[in-house]
C-alpha positions in Angstrom: -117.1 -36.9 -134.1 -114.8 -35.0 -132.1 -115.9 -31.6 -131.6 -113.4 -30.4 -129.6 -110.9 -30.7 -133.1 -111.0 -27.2 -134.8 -109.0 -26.7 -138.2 -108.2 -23.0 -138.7 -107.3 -21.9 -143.0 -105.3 -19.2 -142.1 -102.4 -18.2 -140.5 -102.9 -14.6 -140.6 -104.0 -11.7 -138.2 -107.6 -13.1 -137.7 -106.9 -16.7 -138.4 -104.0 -16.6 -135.0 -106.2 -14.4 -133.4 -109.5 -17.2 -133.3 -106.7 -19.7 -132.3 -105.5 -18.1 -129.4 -109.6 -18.1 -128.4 -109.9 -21.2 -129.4 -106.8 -22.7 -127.3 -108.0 -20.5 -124.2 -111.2 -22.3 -124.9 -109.7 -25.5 -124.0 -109.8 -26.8 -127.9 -107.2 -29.0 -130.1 -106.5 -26.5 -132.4 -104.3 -27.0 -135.5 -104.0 -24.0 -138.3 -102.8 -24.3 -142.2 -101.4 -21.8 -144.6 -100.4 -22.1 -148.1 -97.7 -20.3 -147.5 -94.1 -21.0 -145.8 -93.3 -20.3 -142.7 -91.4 -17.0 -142.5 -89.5 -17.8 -139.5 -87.9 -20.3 -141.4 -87.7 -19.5 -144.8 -87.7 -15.7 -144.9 -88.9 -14.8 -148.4 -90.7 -11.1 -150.0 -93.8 -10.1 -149.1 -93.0 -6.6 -149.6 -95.0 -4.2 -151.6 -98.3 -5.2 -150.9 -99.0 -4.6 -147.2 -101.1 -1.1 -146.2 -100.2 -0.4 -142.5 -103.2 -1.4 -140.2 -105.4 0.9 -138.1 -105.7 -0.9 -134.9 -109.1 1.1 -133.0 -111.1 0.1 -130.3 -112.5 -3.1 -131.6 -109.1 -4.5 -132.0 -107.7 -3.4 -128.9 -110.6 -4.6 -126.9 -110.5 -8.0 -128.2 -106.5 -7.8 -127.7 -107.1 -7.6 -124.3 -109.1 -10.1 -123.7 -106.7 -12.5 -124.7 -104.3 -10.8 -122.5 -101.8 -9.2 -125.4 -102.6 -5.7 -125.4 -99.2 -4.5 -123.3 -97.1 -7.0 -126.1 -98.8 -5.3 -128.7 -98.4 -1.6 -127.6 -94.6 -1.1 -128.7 -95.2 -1.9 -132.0 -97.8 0.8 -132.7 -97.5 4.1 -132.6 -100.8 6.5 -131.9 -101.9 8.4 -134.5 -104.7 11.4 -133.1 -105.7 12.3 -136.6 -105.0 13.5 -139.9 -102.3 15.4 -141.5 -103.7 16.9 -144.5 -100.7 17.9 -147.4 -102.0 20.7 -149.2 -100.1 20.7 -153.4 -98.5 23.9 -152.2 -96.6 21.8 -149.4 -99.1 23.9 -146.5 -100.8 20.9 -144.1 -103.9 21.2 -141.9 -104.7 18.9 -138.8 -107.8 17.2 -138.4 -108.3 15.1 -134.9 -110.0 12.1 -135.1 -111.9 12.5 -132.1 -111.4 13.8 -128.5 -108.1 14.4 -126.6 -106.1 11.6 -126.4 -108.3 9.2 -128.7 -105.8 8.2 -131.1 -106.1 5.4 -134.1 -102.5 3.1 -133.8 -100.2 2.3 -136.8 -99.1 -0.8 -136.9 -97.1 -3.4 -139.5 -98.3 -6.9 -140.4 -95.5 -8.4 -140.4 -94.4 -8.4 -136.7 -98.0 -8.3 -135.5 -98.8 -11.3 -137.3 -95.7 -13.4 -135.9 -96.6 -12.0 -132.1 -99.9 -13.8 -132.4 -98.8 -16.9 -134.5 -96.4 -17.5 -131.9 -98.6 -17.1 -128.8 -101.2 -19.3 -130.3 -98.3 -21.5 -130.7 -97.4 -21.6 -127.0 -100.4 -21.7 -125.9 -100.8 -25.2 -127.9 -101.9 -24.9 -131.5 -100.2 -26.9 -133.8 -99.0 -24.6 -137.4 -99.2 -26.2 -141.1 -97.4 -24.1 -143.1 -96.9 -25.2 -146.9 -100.5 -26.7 -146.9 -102.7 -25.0 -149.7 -106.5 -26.1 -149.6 -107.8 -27.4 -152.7 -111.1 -28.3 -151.4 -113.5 -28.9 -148.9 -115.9 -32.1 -148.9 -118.6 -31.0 -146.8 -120.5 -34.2 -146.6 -117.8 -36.0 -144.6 -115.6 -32.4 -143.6 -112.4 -33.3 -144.9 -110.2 -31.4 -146.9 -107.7 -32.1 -149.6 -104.4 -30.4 -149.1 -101.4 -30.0 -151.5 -98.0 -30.0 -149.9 -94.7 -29.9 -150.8 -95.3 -33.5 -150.4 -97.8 -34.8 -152.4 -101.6 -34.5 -151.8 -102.9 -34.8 -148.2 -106.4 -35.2 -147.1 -108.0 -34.5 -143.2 -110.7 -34.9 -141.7 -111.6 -31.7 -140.0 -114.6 -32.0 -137.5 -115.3 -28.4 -137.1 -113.3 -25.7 -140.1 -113.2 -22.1 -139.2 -112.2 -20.2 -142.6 -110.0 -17.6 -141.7 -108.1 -17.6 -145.8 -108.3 -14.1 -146.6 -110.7 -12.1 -149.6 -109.8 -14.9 -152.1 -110.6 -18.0 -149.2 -110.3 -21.8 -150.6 -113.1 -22.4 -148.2 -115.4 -19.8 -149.4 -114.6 -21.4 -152.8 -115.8 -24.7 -152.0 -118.9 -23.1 -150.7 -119.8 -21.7 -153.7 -120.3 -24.7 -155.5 -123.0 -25.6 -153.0 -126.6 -24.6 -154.0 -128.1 -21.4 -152.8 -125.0 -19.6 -151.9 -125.1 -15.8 -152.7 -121.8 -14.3 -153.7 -120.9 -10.6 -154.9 -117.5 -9.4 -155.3 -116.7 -5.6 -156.4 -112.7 -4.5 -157.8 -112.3 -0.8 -157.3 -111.1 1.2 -160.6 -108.0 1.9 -158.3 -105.1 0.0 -157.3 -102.1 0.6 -154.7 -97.9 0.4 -154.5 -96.3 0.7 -151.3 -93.8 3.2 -151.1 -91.4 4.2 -148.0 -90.4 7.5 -146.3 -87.3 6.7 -144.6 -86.6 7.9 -141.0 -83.7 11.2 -141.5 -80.1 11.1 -142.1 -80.1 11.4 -137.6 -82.7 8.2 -137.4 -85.3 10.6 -137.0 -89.1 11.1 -138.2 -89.5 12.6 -141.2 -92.9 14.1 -140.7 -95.1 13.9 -137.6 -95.4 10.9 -136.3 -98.4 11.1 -134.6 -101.1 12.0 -137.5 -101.7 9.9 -140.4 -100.7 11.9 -143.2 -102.6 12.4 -146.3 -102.4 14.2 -149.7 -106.3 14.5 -151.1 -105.6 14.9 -154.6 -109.6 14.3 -155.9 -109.5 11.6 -157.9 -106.6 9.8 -156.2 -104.1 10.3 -153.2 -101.3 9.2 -151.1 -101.2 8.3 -147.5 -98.2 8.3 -145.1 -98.3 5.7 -141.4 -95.6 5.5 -139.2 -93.6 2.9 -138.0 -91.5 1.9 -134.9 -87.9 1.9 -136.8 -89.2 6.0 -137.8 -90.2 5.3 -141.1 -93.4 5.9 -142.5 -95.0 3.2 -144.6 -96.5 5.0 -147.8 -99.4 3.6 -149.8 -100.1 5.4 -153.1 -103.4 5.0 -154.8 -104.8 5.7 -158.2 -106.5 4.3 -160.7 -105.4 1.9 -162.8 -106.4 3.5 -166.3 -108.1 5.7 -167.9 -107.6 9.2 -166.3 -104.7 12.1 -166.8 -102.8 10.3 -163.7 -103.3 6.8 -163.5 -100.8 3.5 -163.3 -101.1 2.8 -166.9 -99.4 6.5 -167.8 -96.2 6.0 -165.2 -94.2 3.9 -167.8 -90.4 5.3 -166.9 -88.9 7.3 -164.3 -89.7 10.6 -165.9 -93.3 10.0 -165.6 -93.3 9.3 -161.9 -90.8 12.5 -161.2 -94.0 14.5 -163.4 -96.6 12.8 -161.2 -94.6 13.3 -157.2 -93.1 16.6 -158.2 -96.4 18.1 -159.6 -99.2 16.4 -156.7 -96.6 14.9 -154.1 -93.6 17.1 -154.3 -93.3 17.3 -149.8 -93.3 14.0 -150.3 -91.3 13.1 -152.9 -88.4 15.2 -151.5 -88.7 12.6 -148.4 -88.6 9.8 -150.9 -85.2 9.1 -151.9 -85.9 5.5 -153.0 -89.1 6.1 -154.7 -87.8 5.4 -158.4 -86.4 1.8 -157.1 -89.9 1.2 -154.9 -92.3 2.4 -157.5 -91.1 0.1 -160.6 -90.2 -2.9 -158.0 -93.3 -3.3 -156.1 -96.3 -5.1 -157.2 -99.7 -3.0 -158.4 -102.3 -4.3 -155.9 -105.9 -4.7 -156.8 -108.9 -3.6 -154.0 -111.5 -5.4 -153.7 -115.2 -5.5 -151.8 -116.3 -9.1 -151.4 -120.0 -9.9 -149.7 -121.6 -13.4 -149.4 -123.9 -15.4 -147.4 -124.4 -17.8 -145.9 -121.3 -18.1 -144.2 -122.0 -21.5 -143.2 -122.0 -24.6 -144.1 -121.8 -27.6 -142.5 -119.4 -27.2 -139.2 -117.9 -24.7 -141.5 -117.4 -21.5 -140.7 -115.8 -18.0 -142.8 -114.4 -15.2 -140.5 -113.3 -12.1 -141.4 -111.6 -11.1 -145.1 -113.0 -14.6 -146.0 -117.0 -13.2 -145.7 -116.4 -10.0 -145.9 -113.2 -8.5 -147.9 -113.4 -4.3 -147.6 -111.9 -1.6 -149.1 -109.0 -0.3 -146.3 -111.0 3.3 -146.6 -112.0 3.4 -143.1 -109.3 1.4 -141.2 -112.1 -1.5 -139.9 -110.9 -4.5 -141.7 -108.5 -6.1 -138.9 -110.5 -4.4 -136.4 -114.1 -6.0 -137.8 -111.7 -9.5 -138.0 -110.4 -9.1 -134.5 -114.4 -8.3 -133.2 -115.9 -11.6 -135.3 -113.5 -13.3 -133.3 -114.5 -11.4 -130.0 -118.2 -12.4 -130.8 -118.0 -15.6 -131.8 -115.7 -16.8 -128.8 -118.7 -14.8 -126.5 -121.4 -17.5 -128.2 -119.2 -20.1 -127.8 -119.1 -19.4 -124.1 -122.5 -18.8 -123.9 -123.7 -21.7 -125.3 -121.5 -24.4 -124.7 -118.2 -25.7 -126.9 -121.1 -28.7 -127.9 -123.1 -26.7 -129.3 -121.5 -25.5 -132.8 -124.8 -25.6 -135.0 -126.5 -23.0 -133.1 -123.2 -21.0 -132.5 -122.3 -20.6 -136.4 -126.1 -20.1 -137.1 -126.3 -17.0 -134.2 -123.2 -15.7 -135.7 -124.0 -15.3 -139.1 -127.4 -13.9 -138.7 -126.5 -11.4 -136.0 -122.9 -9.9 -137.3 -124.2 -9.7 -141.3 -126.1 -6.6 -141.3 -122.8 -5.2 -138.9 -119.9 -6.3 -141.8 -122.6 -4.8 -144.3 -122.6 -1.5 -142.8 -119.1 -1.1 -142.4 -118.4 -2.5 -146.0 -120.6 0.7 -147.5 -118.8 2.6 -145.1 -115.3 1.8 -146.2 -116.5 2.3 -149.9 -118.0 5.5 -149.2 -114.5 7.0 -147.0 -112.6 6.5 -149.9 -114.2 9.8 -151.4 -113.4 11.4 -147.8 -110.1 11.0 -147.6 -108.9 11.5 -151.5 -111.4 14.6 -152.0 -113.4 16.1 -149.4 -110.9 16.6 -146.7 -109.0 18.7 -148.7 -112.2 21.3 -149.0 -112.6 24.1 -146.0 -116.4 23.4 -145.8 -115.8 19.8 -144.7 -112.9 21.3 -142.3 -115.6 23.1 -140.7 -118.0 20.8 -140.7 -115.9 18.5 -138.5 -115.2 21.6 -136.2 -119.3 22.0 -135.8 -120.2 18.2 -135.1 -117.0 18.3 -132.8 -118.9 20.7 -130.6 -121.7 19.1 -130.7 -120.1 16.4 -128.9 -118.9 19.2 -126.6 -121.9 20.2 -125.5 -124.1 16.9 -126.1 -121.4 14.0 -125.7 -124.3 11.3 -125.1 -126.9 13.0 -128.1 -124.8 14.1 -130.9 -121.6 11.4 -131.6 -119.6 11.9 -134.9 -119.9 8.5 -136.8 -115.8 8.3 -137.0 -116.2 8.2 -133.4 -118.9 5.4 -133.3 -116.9 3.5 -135.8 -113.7 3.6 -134.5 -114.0 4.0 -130.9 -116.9 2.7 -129.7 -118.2 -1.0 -129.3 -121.6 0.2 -131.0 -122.9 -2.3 -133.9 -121.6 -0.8 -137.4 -125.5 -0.8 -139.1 -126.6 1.1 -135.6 -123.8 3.4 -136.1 -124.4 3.9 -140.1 -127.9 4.8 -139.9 -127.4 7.0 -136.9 -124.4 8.5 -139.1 -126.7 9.1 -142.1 -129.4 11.0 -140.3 -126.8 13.2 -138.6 -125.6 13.9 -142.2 -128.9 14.9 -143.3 -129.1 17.6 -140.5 -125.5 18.6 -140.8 -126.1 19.0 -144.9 -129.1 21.3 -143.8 -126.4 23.2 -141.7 -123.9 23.8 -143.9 -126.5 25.5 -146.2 -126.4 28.6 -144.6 -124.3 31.4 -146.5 -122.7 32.6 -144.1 -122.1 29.1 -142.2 -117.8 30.1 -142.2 -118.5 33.5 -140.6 -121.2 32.4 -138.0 -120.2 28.4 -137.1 -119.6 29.5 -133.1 -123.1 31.1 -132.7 -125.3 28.8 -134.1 -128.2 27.6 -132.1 -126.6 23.7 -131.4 -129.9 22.9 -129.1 -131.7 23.4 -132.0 -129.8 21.5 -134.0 -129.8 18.2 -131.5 -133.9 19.6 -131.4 -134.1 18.4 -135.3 -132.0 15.6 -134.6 -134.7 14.1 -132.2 -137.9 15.0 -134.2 -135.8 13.0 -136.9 -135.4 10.1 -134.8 -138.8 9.8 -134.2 -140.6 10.3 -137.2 
């Protein structure tokens, strides 16, 4: 068996990214998508693609594979949120110290940067090859093509096809596989604010900007060409503003002018974006084990999360990052106890950071629009101040540290329980500065160790 031969389903962010490993590592890699290739056959993908977040974990596993200066000038830093009040006002809330910045970037371009340099470093790209199956008695899979049907034998499969992976589908029809997937009540539309009549910014183009509207919101990213990609989400039915009660123009005018109306006077192709672009669905998918065989699933394909708390390329890019530190570790001969290390180890992480993304979603389309959570950042942001190694904000630990996501959740939880004893106080707005914070790190201790 030739062990060296990895397969790759996938030709997206993380799918290029483990090939680029992979090649580095000295493998015959060859990947497969279903769909064509875009450098060839341009076609619309349009509509459905939320900006990603790229954070620490991304970056760092970026530059070990040498692509972080390629990568820089298509993202632009963003150093925290922009919050749009209805009355057009806006607040700024930083995500973490001076300088630490989340950066917007695009799929598209991103993804073709890293397909290509898997490319030239060797990998060989299927496109046009959907998987209808894996057999994992004798690891082969059965292809269609515009061809016909085409099976492979694939030595060693790494999974890389997305929340609704072919892969993972096949594993489900083995015995004892667990399998939980979760639809939000909301959906999403892209929508666009174009850079100004003088090719300028619109907004800021530094924040992320965000209209908290309770129940449901919009969001505003950058992008290089002075746009910003908007994503607007609601839910699907069943509420005064939902998808289901925009049927014509007039309805959508109701909906910006009343909740978005900043916006909406940015938006000058809204009515053609809104009724054009697809409704997406959001979806939470959680399964185990991840492997099967010499078969392995990597990021959406184990774990599909909510985009609530900006992690899901970033948790893709660090499975990659881990999995290529095991496989130097312990030998490219040694792929049993590799994929068995891996799954055990990173689980309880993709877990953590799943909740977390679930639970953000309240954050950002409620809470940050209410002064007591304003000053509540301001409070744990001098904490940090004053006790950077005892008292870190769980954004920060998230996005911008290499700490495990279950380490940094329950961490984050028990500095919630102190801060919601905090905030108790009446007269918390009037005396925030002159509260007793060595006290408060004091609690935090006797916590820990109890």
């Amino acid at each position: 068996m030739k062990q060296n031969e990895i397969t790759v389903l996938g030709a997206g962010l993380i799918g290029s990214l483990m090939a680029i490993y992979l090649k580095r590592q000295g493998l015959d890699v060859t990947i497969y998508d279903k769909r064509p290739d875009k450098r060839k056959t341009p076609y619309y993908e349009g509509g459905r693609s939320i900006n990603m977040a790229l954070s620490h974990r991304g970056w760092k596993s970026l530059e070990q594979v040498g692509l972080k200066d390629q990568v820089l000038p298509l993202a632009i830093p963003m150093y925290g949120r922009k919050i749009h009040d209805e009355h057009g006002g806006t607040s700024f809330i930083p995500y973490g110290k001076d300088k630490q910045a989340i950066y917007s970037i695009s799929r598209g371009k991103f993804n073709q940067l890293l397909a290509e340099e898997a490319e030239r470093l060797g990998a060989h790209l299927e496109f046009e090859h959907k998987c209808l199956e894996v057999d994992f008695q004798s690891q082969e899979i059965t292809f269609e093509t515009k061809d016909g049907i085409k099976k492979k034998h694939a030595p060693v499969i790494v999974g890389a096809d997305g929340a609704y992976s072919a892969l993972r589908l096949s594993m489900q029809k083995q015995i004892r596989f667990n399998y939980k997937q979760e639809y939000l009540s909301h959906g999403y539309k892209e929508l666009t604010i174009p850079a100004t009549a003088d090719g300028e910014f619109a907004m800021d183009p530094n924040a992320l900007h965000i209209w908290p509207r309770g129940k449901f919101m919009l969001i505003a990213l950058p992008n290089p060409d002075k746009s910003f990609t908007c994503t607007l989400f609601l839910p699907f039915q069943g509420t005064k503003v939902c998808f289901d009660k925009i049927n014509d123009e007039k309805d959508l005018e109701s909906v910006f002018r009343h909740y978005f109306d900043d916006a909406y006077q940015l938006m000058p192709d809204l009515k053609t974006e809104f009724f054009k672009n697809p409704t997406a669905a959001l979806i939470n998918v959680e399964c185990f084990p991840w492997v099967q065989g010499h078969s392995i699933l990597l990021g959406d394909a184990s774990h599909a999360m909510v985009p609530f708390y900006g992690q899901g390329m970033n948790c893709g890019f660090e499975d990659c990052f881990i999995l290529n530190g095991l496989l130097e570790k312990y030998g490219l001969n040694s792929w049993d106890l590799v994929f068995e290390k891996f799954q055990k180890n990173r689980k309880l992480d993709t877990d953590a950071i799943c909740q977390l993304a679930m639970e953000n979603f309240i954050e950002m389309r409620d809470s940050v629009a209410d002064p007591k959570f304003v000053l509540r950042k301001k409070i744990e942001a001098k904490l940090n101040d004053l006790y950077p190694n005892d008292w870190i904000p769980l954004y920060s630990m998230v996005t911008f540290s290499d700490m495990g996501y279950a380490e940094a959740y329950a961490q984050g939880k028990l500095q919630e329980e102190i801060m919601d004893r905090v905030m108790e106080d009446p007269l918390i707005t009037e005396n925030w500065d002159k509260l007793d914070y060595e006290e408060i790190i004091n609690k935090m201790e006797t916590a820990k160790a109890v």
